[in-house]
The first five atom37 places (N, CA, C, CB, O) and aatype in JSON, in Angstrom:
{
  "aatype": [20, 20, 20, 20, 20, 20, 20, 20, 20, 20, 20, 20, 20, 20, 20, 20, 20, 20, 20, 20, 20, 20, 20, 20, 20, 20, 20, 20, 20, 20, 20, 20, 20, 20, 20, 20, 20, 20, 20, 20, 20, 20, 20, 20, 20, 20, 20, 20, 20, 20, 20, 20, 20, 20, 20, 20, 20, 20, 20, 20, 20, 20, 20, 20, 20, 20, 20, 20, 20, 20, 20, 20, 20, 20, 20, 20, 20, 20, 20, 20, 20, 20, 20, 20, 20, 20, 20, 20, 20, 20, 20, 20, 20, 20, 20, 20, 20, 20, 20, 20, 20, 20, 20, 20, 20, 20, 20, 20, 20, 20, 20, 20, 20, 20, 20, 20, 20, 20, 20, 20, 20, 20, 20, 20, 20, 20, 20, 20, 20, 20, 20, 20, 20, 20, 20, 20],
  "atom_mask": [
    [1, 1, 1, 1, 1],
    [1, 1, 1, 1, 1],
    [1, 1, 1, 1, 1],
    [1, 1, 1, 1, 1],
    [1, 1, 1, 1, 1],
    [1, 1, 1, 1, 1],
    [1, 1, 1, 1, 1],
    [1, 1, 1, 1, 1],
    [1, 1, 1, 1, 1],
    [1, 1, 1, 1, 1],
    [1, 1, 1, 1, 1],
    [1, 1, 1, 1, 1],
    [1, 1, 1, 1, 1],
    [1, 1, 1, 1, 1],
    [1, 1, 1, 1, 1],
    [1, 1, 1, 1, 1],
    [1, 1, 1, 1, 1],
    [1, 1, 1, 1, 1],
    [1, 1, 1, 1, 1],
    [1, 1, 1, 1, 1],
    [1, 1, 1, 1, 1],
    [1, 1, 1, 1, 1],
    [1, 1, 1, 1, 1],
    [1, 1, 1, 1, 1],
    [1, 1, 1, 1, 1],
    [1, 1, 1, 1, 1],
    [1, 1, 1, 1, 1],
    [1, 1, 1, 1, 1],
    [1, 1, 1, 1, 1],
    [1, 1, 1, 1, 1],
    [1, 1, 1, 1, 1],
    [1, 1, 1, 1, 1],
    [1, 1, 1, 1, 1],
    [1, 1, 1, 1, 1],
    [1, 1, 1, 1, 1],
    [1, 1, 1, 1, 1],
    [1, 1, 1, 1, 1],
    [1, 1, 1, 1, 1],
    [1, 1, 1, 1, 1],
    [1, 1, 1, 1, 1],
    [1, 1, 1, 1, 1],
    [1, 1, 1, 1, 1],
    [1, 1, 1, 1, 1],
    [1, 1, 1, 1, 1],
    [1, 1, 1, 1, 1],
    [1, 1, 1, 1, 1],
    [1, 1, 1, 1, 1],
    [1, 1, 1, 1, 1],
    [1, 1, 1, 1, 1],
    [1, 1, 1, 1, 1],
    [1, 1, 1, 1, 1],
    [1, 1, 1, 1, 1],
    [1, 1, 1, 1, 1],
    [1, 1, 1, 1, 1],
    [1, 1, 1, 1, 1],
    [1, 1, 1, 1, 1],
    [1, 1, 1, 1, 1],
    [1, 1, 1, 1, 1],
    [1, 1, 1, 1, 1],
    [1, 1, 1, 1, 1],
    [1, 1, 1, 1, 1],
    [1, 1, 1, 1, 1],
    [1, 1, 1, 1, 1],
    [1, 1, 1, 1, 1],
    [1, 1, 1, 1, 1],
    [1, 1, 1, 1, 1],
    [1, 1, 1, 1, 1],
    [1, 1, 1, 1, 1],
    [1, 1, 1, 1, 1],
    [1, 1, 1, 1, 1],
    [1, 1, 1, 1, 1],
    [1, 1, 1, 1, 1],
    [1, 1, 1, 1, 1],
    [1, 1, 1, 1, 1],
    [1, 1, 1, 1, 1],
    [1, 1, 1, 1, 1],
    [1, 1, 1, 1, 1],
    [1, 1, 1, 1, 1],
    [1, 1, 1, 1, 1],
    [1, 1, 1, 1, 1],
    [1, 1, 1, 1, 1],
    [1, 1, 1, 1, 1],
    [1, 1, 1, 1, 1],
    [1, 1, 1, 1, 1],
    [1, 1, 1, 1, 1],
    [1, 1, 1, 1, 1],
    [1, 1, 1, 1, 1],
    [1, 1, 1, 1, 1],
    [1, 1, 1, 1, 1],
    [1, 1, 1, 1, 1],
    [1, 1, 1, 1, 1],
    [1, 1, 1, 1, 1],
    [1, 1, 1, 1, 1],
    [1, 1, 1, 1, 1],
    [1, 1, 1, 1, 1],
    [1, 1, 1, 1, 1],
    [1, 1, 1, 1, 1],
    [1, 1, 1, 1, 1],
    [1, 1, 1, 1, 1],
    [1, 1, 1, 1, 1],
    [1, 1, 1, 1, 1],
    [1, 1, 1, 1, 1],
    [1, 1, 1, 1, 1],
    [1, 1, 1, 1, 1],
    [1, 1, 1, 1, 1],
    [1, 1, 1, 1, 1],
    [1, 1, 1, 1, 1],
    [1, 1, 1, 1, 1],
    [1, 1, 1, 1, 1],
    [1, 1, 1, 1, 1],
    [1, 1, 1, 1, 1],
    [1, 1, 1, 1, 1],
    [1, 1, 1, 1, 1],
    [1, 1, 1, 1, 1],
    [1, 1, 1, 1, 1],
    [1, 1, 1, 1, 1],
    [1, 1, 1, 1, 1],
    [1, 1, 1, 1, 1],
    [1, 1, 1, 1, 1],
    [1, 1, 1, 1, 1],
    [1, 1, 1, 1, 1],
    [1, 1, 1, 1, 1],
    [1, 1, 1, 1, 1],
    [1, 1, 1, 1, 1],
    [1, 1, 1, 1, 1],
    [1, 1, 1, 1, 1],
    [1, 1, 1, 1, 1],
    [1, 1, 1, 1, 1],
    [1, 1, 1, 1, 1],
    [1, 1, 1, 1, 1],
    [1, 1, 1, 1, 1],
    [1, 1, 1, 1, 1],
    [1, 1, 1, 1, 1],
    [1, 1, 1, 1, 1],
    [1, 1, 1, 1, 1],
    [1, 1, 1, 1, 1]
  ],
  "atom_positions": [
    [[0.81, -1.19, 0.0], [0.0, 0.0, 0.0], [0.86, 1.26, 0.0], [-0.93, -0.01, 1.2], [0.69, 2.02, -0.96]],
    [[1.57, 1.53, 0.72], [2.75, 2.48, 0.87], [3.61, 2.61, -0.69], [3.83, 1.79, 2.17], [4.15, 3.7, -0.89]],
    [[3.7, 1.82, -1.5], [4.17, 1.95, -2.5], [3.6, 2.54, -3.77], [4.49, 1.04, -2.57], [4.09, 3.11, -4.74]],
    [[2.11, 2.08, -3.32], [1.35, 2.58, -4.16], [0.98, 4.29, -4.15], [0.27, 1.75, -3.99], [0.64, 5.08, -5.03]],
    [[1.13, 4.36, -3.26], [0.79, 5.95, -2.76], [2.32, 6.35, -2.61], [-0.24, 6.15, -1.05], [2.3, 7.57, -2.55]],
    [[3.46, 5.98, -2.55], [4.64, 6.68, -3.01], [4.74, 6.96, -4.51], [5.8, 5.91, -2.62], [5.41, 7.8, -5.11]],
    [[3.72, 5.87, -5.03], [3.94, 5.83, -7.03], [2.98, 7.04, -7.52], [3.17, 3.98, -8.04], [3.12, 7.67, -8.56]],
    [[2.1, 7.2, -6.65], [0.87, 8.21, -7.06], [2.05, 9.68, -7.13], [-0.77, 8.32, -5.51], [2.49, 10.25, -8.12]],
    [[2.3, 9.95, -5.56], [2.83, 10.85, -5.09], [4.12, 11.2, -6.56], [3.31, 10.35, -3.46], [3.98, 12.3, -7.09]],
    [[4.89, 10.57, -6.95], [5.59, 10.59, -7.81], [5.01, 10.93, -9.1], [6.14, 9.6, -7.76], [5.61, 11.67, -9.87]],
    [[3.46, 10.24, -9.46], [3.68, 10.45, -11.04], [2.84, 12.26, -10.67], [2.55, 8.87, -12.46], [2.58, 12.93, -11.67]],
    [[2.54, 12.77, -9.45], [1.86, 14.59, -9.43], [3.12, 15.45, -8.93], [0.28, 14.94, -8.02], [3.16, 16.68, -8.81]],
    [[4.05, 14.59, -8.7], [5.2, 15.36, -8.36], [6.01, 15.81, -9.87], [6.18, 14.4, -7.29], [6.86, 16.68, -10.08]],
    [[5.4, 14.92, -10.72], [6.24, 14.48, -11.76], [5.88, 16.22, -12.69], [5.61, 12.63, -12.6], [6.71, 17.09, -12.98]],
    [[4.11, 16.22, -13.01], [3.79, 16.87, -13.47], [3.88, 18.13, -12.95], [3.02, 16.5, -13.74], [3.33, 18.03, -11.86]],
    [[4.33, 19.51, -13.11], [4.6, 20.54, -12.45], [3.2, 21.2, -12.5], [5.78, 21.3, -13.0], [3.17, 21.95, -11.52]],
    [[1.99, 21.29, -13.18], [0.9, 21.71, -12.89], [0.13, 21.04, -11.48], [0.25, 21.54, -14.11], [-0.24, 21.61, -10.45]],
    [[0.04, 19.58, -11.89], [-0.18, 18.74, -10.65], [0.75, 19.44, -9.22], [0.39, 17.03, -11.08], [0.17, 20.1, -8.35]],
    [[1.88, 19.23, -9.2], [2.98, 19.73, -8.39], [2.35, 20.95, -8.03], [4.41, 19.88, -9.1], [2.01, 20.87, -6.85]],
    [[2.0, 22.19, -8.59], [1.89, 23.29, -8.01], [-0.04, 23.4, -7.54], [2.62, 24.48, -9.16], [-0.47, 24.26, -6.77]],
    [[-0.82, 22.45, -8.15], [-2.18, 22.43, -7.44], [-1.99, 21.79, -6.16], [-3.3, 21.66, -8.24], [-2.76, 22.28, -5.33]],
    [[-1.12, 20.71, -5.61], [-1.02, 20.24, -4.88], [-0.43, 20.67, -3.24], [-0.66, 19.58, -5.53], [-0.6, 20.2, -2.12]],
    [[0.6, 22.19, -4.01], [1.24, 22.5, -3.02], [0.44, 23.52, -2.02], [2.45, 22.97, -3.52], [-0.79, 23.56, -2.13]],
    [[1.14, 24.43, -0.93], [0.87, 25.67, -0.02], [0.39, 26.84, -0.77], [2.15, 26.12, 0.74], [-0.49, 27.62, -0.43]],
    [[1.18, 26.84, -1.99], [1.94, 27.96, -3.01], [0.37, 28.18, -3.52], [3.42, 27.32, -4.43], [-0.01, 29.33, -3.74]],
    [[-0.49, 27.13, -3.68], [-1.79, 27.2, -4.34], [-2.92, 27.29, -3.64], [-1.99, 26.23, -5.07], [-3.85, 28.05, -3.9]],
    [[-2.84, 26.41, -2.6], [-4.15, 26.41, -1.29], [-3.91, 27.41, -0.63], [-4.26, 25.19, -0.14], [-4.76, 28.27, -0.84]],
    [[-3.23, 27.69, 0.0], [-2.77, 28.95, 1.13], [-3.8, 30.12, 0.63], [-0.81, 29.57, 0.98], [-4.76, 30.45, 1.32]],
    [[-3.58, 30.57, -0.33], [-3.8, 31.9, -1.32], [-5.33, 31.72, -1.7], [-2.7, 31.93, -2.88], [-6.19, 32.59, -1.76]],
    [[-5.47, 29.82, -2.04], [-7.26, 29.86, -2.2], [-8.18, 29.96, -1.02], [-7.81, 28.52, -2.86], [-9.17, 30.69, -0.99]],
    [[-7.82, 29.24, -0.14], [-8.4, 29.39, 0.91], [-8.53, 30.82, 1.64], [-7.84, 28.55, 1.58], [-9.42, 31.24, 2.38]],
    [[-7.35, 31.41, 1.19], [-7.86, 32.73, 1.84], [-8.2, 33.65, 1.2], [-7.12, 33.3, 2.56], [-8.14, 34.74, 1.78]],
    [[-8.55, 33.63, 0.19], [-9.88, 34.55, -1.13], [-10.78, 34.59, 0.03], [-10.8, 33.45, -2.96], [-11.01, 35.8, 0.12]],
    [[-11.21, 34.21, 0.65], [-12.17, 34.26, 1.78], [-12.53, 35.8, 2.04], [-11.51, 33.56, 3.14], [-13.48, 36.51, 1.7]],
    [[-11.07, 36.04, 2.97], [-11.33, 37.38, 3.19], [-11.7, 38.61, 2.5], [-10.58, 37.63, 3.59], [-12.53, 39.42, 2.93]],
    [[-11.0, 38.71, 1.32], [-11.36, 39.91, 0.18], [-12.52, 39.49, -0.1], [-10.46, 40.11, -1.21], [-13.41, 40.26, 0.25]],
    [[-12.69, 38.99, -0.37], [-14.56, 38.11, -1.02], [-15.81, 38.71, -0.33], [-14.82, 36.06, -0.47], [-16.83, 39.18, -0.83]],
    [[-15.31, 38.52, 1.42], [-16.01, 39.62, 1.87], [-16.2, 40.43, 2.19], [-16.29, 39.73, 2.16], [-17.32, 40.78, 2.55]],
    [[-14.88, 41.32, 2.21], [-14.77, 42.5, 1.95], [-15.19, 43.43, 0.73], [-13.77, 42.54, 2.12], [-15.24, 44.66, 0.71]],
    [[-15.46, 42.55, -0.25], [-15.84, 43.08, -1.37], [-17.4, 43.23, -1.48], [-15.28, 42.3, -2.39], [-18.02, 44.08, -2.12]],
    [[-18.11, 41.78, -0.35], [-19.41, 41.59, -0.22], [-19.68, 42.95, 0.26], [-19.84, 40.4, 0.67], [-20.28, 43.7, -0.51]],
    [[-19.26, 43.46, 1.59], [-19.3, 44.38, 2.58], [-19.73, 45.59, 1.94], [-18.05, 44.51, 3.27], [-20.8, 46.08, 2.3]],
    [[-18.83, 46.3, 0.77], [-19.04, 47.12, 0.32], [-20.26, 47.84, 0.02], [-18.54, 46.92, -0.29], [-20.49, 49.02, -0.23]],
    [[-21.24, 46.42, 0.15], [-22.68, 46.8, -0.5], [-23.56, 47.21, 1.04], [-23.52, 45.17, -1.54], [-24.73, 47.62, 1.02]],
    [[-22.82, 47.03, 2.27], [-23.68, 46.99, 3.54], [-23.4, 48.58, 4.47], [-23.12, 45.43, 4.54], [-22.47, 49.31, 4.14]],
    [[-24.11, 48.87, 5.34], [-24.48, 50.47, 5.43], [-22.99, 50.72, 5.99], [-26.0, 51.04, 6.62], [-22.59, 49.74, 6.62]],
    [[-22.09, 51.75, 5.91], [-20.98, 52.26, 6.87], [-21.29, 52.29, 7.78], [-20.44, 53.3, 6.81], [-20.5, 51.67, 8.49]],
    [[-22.17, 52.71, 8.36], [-22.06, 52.45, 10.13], [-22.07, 51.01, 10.69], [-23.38, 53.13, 10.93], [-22.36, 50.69, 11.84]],
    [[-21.77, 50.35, 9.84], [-20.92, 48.74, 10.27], [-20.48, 48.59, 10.45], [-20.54, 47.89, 10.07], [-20.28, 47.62, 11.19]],
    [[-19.12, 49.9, 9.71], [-17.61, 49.25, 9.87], [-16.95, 49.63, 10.54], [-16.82, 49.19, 9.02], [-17.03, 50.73, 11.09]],
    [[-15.99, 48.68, 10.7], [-15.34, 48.83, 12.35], [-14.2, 49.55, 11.82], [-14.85, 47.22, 13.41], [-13.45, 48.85, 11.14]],
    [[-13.77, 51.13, 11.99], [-12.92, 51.56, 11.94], [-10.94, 50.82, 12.38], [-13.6, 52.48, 12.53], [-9.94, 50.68, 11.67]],
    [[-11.1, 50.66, 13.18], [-9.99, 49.92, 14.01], [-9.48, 48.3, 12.95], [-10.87, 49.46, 15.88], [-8.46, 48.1, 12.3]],
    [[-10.85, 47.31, 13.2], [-10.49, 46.15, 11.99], [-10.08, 46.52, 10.93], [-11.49, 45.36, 11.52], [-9.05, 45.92, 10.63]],
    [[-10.51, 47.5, 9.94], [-10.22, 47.68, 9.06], [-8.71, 48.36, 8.59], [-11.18, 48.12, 8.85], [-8.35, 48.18, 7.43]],
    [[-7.86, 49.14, 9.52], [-6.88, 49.46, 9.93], [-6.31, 48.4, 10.2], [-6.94, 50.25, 10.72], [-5.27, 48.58, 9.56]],
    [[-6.18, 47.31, 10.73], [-5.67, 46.32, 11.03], [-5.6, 45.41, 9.83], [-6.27, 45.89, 12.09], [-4.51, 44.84, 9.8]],
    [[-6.65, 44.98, 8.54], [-6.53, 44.4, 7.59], [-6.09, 45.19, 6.58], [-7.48, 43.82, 7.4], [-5.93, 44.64, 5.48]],
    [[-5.8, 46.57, 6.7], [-4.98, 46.94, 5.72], [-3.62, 47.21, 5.62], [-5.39, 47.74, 5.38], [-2.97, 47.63, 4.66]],
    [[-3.12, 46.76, 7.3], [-1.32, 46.58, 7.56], [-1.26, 44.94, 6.81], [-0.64, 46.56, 9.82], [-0.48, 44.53, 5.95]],
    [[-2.18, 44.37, 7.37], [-2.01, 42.91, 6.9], [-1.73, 42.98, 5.51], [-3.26, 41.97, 7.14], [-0.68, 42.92, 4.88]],
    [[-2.95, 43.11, 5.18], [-2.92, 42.64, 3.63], [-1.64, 43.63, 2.49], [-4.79, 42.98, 2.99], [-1.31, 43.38, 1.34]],
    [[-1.32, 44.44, 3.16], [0.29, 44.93, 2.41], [1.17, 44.45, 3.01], [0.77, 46.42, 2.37], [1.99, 43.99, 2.21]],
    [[1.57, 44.24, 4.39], [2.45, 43.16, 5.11], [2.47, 42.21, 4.13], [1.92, 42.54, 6.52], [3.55, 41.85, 3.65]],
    [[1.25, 41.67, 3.7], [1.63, 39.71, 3.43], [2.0, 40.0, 1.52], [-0.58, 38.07, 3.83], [2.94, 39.41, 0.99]],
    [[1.35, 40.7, 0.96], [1.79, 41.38, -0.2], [3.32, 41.75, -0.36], [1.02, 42.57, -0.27], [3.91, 41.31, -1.35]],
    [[3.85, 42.36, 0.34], [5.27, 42.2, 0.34], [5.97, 40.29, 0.63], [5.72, 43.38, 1.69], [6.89, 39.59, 0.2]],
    [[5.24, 40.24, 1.25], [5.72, 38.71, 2.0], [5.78, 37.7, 0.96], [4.59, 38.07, 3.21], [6.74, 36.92, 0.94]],
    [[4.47, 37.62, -0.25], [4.14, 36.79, -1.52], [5.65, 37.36, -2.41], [2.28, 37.29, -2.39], [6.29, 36.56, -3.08]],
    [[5.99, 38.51, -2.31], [6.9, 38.6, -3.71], [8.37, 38.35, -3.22], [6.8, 40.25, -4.58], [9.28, 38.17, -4.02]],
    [[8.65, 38.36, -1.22], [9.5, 38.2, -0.73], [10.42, 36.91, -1.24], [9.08, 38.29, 0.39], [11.42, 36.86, -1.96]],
    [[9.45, 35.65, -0.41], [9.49, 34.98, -0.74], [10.31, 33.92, -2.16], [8.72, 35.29, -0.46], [10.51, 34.48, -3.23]],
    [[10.58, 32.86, -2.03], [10.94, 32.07, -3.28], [11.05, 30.63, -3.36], [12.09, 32.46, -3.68], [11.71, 29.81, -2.71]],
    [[10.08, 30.48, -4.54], [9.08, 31.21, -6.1], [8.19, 32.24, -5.39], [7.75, 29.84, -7.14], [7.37, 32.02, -4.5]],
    [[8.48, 33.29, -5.9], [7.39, 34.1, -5.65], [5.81, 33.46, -6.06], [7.73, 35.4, -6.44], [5.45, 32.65, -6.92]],
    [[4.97, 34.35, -4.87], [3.74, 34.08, -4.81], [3.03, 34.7, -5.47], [3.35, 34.08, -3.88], [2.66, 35.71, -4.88]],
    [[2.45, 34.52, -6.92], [1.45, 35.19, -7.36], [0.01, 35.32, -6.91], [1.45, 34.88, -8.34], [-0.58, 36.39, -6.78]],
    [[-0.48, 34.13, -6.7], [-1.76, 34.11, -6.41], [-1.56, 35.0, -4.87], [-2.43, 32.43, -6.41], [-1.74, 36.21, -4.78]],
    [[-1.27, 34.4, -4.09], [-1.24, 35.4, -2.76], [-0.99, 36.53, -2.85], [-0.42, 35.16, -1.83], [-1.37, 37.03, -1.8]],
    [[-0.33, 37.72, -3.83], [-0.1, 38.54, -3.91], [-1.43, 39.38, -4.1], [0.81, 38.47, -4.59], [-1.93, 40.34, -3.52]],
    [[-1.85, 38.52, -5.3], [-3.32, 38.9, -5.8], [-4.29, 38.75, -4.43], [-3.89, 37.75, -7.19], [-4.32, 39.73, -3.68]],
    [[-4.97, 37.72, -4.12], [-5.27, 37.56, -2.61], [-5.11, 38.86, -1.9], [-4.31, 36.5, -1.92], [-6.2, 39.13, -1.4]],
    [[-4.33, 39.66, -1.66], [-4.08, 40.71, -0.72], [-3.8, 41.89, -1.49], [-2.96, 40.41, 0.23], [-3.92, 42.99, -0.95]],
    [[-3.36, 41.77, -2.94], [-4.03, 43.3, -3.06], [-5.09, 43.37, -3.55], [-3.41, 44.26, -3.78], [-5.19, 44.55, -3.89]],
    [[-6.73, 42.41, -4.05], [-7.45, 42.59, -4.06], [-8.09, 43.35, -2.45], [-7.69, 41.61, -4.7], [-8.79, 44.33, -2.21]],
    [[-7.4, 42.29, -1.58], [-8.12, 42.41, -0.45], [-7.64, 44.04, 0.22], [-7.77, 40.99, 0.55], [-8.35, 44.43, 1.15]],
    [[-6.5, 44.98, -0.21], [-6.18, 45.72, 0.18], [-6.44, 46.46, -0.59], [-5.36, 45.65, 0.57], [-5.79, 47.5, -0.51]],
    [[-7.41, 46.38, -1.63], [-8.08, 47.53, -2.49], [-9.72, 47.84, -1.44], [-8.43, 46.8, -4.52], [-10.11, 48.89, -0.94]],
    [[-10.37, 46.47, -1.43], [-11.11, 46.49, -0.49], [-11.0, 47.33, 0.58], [-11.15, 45.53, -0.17], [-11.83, 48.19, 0.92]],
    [[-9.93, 47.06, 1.1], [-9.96, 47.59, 2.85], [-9.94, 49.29, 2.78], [-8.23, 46.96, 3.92], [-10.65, 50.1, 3.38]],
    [[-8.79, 49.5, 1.77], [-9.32, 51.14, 1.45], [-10.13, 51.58, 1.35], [-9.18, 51.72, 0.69], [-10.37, 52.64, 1.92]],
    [[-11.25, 50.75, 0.26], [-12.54, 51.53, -0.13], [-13.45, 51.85, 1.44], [-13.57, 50.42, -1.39], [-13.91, 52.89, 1.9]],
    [[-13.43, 50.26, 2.03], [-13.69, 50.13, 3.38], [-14.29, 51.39, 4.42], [-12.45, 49.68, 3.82], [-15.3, 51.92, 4.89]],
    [[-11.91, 51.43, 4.33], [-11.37, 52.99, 5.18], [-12.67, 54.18, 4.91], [-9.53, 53.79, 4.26], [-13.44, 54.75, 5.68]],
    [[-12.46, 54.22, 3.3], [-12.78, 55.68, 3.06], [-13.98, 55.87, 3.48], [-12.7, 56.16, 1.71], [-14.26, 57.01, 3.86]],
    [[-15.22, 54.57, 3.51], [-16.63, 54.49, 3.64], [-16.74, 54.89, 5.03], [-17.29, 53.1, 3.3], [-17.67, 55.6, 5.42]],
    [[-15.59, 54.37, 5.98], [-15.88, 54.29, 7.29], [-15.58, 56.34, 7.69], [-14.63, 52.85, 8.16], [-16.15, 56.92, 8.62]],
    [[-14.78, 56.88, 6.9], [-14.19, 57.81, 7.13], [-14.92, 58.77, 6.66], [-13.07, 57.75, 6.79], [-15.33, 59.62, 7.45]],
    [[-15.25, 58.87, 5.2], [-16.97, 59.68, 4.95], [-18.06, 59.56, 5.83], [-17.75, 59.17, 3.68], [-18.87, 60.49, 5.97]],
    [[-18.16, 58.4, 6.49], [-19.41, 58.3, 7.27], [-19.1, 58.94, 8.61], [-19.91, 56.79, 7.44], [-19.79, 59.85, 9.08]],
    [[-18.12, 58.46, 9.17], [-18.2, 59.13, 10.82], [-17.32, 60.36, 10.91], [-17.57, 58.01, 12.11], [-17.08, 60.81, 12.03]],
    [[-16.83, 60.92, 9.87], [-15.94, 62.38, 10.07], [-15.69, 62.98, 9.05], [-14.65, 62.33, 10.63], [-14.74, 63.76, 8.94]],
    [[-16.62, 62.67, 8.05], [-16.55, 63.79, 6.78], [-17.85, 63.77, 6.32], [-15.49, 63.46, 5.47], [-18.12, 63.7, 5.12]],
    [[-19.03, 63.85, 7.61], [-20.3, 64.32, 7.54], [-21.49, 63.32, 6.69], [-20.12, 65.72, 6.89], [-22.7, 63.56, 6.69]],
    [[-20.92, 62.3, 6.07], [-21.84, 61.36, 5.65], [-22.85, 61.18, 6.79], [-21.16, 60.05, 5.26], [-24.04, 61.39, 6.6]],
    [[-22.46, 60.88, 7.75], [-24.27, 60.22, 8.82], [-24.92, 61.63, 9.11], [-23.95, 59.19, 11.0], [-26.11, 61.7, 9.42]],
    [[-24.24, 62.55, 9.02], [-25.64, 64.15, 9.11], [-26.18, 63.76, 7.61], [-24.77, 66.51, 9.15], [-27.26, 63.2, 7.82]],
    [[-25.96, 63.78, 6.31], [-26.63, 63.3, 5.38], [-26.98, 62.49, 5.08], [-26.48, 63.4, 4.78], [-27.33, 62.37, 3.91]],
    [[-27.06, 61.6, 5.86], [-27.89, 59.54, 5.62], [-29.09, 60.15, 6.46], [-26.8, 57.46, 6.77], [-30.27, 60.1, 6.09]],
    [[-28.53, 60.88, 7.93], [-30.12, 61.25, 8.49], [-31.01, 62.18, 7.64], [-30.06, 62.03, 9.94], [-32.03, 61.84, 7.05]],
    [[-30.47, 63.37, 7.66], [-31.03, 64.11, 6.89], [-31.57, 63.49, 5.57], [-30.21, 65.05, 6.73], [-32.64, 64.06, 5.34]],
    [[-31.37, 62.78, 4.82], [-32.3, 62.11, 3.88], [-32.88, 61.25, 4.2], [-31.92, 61.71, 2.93], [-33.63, 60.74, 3.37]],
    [[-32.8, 60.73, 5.47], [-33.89, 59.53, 6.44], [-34.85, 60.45, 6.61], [-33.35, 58.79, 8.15], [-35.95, 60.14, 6.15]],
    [[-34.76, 61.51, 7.16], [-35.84, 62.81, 7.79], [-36.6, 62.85, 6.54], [-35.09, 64.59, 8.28], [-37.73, 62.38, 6.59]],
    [[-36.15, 63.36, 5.31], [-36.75, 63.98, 4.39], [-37.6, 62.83, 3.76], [-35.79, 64.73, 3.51], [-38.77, 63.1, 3.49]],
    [[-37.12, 61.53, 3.49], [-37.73, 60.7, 3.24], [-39.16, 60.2, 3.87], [-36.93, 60.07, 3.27], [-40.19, 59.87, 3.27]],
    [[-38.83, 60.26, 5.64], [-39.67, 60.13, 6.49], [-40.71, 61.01, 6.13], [-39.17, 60.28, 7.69], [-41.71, 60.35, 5.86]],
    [[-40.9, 62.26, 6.01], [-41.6, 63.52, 5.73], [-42.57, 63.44, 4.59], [-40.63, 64.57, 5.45], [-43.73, 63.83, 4.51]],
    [[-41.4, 62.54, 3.28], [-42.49, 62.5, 2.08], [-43.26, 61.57, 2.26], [-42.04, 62.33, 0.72], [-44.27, 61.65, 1.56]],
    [[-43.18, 60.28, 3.21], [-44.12, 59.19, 3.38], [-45.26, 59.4, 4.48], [-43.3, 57.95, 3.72], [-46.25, 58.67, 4.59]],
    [[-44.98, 60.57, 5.34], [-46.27, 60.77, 6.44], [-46.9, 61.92, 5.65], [-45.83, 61.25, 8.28], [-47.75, 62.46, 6.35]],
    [[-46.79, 62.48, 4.46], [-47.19, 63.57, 3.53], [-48.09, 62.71, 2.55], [-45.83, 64.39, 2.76], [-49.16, 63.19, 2.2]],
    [[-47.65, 61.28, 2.03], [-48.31, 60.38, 1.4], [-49.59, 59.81, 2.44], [-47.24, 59.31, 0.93], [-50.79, 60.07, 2.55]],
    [[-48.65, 58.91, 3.09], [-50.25, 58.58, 4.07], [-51.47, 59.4, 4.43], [-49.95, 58.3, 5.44], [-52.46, 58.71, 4.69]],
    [[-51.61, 60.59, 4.51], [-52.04, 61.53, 4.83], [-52.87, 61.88, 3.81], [-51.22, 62.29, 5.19], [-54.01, 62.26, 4.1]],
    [[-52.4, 61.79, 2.3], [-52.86, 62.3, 1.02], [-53.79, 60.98, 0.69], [-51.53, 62.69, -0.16], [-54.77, 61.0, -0.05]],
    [[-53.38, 60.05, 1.26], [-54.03, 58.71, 0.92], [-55.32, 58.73, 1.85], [-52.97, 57.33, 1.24], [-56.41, 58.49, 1.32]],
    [[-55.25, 59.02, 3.23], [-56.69, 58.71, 4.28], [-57.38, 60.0, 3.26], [-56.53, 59.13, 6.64], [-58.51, 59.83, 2.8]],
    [[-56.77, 60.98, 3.02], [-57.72, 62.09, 2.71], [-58.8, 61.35, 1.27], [-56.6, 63.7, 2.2], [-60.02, 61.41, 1.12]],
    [[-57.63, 60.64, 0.33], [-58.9, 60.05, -0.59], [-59.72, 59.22, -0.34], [-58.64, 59.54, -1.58], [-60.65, 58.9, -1.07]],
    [[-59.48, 58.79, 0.69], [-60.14, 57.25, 1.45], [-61.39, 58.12, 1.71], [-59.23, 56.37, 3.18], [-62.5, 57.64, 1.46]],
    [[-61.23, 59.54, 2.26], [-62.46, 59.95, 3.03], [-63.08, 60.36, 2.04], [-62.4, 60.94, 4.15], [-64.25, 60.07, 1.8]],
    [[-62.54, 60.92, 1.52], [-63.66, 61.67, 0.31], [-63.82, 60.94, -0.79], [-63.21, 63.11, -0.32], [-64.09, 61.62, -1.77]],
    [[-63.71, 59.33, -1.06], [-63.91, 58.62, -1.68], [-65.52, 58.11, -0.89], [-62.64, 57.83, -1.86], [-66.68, 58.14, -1.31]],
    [[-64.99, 57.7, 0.28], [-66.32, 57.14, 0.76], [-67.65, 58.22, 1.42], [-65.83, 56.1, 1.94], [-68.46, 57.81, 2.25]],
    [[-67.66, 59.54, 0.88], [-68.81, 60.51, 1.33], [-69.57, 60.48, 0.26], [-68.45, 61.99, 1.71], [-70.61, 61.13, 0.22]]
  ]
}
């Protein structure tokens, strides 16, 4: 049995495509698409979500490990990619988090919550009124 699985091991070692699906060099980097993936999800969810501080923290990372992929040898392509997708993310992130809590975005999310609020109790209102004078 051992031989047989030394012969396997040999004929994917053999092939350098096999060889490199098989290795760190390839999983490491897939498995962690994870993170940018949802960081990219995120983008679509309100700023007052985001955690100022995490996001500061995944954007030392993800240029930390970006240097680390090309450090490295064979350099890491896929991981490189991996983290500067994910460190395009974390900027946009930053900036969402940074328009929203200190460059006046949440006075204008309310303020168009208000105004919004205003045109829908202006509707309801326009609506009982036909209700009534529908049914006299």
């Amino acid at each position: 049995m051992a031989a047989l699985v030394k012969g396997i091991n040999a004929r994917i070692r053999a092939n350098p495509v096999l060889d490199y699906v098989c290795s760190t060099h390839f999983w490491g980097p897939v498995s962690n698409f994870g993170i940018p993936v949802a960081a990219v999800m995120d983008t679509q969810k309100s700023p007052d979500l985001i955690s100022g501080k995490m996001t500061f923290a995944l954007c030392v990372y993800s240029a930390t490990f970006m240097r680390y992929a090309l450090a490295v040898t064979p350099k890491n392509y896929l991981l490189f990619l991996c983290h500067f997708v994910n460190e395009g993310a974390q900027l946009t992130q930053g900036y969402r988090y940074l328009n929203y809590h200190n460059w006046g975005g949440k006075e204008k999310a309310e303020a168009a919550n208000g105004a919004a609020g205003a045109v829908q109790n202006a509707l309801k209102v326009a609506e009982e009124k036909a209700k009534g004078s529908s049914s006299k």
